[in-house]
C-alpha positions in Angstrom: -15.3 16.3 -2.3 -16.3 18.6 -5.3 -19.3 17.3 -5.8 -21.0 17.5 -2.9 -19.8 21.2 -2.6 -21.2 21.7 -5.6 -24.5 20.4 -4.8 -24.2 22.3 -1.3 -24.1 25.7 -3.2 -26.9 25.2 -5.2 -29.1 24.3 -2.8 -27.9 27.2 -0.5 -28.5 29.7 -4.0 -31.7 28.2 -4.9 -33.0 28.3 -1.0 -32.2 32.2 -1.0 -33.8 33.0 -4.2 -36.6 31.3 -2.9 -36.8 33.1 0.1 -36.1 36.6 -1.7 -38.7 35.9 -4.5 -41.7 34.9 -3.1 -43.0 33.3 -6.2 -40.6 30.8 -5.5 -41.3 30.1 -2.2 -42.3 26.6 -3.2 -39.0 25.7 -4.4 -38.1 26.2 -0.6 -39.5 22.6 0.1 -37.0 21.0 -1.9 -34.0 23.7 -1.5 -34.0 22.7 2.2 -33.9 19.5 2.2 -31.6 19.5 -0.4 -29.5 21.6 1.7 -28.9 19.3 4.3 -28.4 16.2 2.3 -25.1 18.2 0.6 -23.8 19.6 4.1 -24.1 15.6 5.3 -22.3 14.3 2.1 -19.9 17.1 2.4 -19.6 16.4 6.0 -18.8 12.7 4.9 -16.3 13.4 2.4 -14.1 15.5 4.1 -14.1 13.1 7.7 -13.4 10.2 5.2 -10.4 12.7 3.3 -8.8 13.0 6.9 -9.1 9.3 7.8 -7.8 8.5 4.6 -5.1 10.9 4.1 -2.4 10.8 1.5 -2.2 7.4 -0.5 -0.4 4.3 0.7 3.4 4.7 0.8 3.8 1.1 -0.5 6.9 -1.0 -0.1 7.8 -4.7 -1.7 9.5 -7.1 0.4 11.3 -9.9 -1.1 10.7 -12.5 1.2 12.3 -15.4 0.1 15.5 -12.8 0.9 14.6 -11.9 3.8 13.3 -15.0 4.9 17.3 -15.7 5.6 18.4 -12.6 7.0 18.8 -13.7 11.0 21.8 -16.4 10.5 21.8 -17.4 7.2 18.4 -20.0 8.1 14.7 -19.5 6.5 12.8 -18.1 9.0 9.2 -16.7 8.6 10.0 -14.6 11.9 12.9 -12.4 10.4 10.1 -11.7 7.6 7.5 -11.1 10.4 9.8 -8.7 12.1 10.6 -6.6 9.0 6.9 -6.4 8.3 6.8 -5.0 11.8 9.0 -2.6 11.7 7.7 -1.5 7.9 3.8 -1.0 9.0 4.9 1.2 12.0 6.7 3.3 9.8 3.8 3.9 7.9 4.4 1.2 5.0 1.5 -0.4 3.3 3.2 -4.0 2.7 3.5 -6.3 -0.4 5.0 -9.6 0.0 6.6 -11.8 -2.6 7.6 -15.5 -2.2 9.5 -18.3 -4.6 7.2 -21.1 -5.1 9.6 -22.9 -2.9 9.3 -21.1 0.3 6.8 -23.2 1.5 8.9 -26.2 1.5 11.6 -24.2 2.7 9.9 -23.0 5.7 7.7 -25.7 6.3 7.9 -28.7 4.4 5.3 -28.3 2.1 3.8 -25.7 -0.4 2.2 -22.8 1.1 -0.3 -20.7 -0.9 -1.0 -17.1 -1.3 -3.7 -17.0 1.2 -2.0 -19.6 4.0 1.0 -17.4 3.6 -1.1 -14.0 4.2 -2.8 -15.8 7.4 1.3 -16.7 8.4 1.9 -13.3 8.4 -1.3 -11.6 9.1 -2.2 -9.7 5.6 -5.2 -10.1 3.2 -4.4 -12.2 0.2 -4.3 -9.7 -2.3 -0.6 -8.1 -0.4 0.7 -11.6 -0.5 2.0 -13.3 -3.9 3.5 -17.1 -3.9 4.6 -17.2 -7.4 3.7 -19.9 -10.0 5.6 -22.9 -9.7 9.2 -22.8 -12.3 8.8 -19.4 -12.4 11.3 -16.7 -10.5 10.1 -14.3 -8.1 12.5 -11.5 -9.3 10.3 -10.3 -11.9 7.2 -10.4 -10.0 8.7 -8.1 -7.4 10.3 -5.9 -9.9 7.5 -5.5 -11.8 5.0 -4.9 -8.7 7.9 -2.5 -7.1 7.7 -0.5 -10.4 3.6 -0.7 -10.6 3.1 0.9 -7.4 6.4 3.1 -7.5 7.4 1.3 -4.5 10.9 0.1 -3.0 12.4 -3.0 -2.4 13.3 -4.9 0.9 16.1 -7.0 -0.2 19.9 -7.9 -0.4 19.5 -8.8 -3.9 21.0 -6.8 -6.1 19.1 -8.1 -9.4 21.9 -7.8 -11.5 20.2 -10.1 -14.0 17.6 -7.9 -14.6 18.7 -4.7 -14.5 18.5 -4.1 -18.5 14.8 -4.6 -18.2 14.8 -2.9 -14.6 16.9 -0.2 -14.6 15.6 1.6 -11.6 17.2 -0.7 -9.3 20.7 0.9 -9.8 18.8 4.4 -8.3 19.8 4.6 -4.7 17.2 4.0 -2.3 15.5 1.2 -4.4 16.6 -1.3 -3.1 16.5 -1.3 0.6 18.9 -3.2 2.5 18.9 -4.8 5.9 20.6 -7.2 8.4 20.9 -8.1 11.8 23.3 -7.3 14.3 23.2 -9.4 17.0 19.0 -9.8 17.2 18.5 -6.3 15.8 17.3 -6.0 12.6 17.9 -3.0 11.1 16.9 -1.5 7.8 18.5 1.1 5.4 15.7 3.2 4.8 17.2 6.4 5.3 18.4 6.2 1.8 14.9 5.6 0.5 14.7 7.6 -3.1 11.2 9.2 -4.1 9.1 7.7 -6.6 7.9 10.1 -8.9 3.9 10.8 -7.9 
């Protein structure tokens, strides 16, 4: 937004000294036009500022967790319905699968971008991880990248040399159902540091 500001004021300065110096009136055919062009990019840049807002307030869920939540069964649903809840409370939404869940779900492997379509995300919040390889890691790693929380009942006590954030309170969020309502411990959510 600076820059267009920037650009504004000079045009305004130079369009003035133009019209106070007559020498310079000439300048005024470029001054103008010049003036408008930085009140419509300034114009832009702050609508697209309050569209925008602040940055997302990311969140990892670990779905092949959460994927047994409602009675103990894998269900893409229960991971539907946390996604759900998470995007109306203003969450923007990662997604991280065992190579497995596929077959768990369905079957049948199921790919990042089969698994977004599942769910209704773009490919690039949606990560199937490599085949022999945990998911723990992946979701750790991304949680810490984007100083994000954790959707999970896992504790990940095996990685919490490596990880030590996920002993803070608040980073790893728990849930469950109680009868068929989910509900989610985000009122303990901790701050990541900005």
């Amino acid at each position: 937004m600076l820059p267009p500001a920037i650009l504004l004021s000079l045009s305004l300065l130079t369009s003035f000294l133009a019209l106070y110096y007559p020498a310079w009136s000439d300048l005024l055919l470029l001054s103008l036009p010049a003036v408008i062009a930085s009140a419509l990019l300034l114009l832009a840049a702050v609508i697209r500022k309050r569209k925008t807002g602040s940055p997302p307030k990311w969140i990892i869920i670990d779905g092949s967790n959460v994927m047994y939540w409602r009675n103990n069964t894998p269900k893409l649903d229960t991971v539907r319905e946390v996604l759900r809840l998470l995007m109306r409370q203003g969450y923007t939404v990662g997604i991280m699968f065992d190579a497995n869940a596929g077959y768990l779900l369905s079957d049948h492997y199921i790919h990042d971008g089969k698994m977004g379509k599942l769910l209704g995300l773009p490919k690039n919040q949606i990560m199937v991880v490599p085949k022999g390889t945990p998911a723990d890691p992946y979701i750790l790693q991304a949680a810490r990248d984007f100083g994000a929380p954790i959707v999970t009942n896992d504790q990940f006590k095996d990685w919490s040399n490596d990880f030590p954030e996920v002993r803070t309170p608040g980073h790893l969020i728990k849930g469950q159902y109680q009868g068929a309502k989910l509900s989610l411990d985000l009122a303990k959510q901790h701050k990541s540091p900005s």
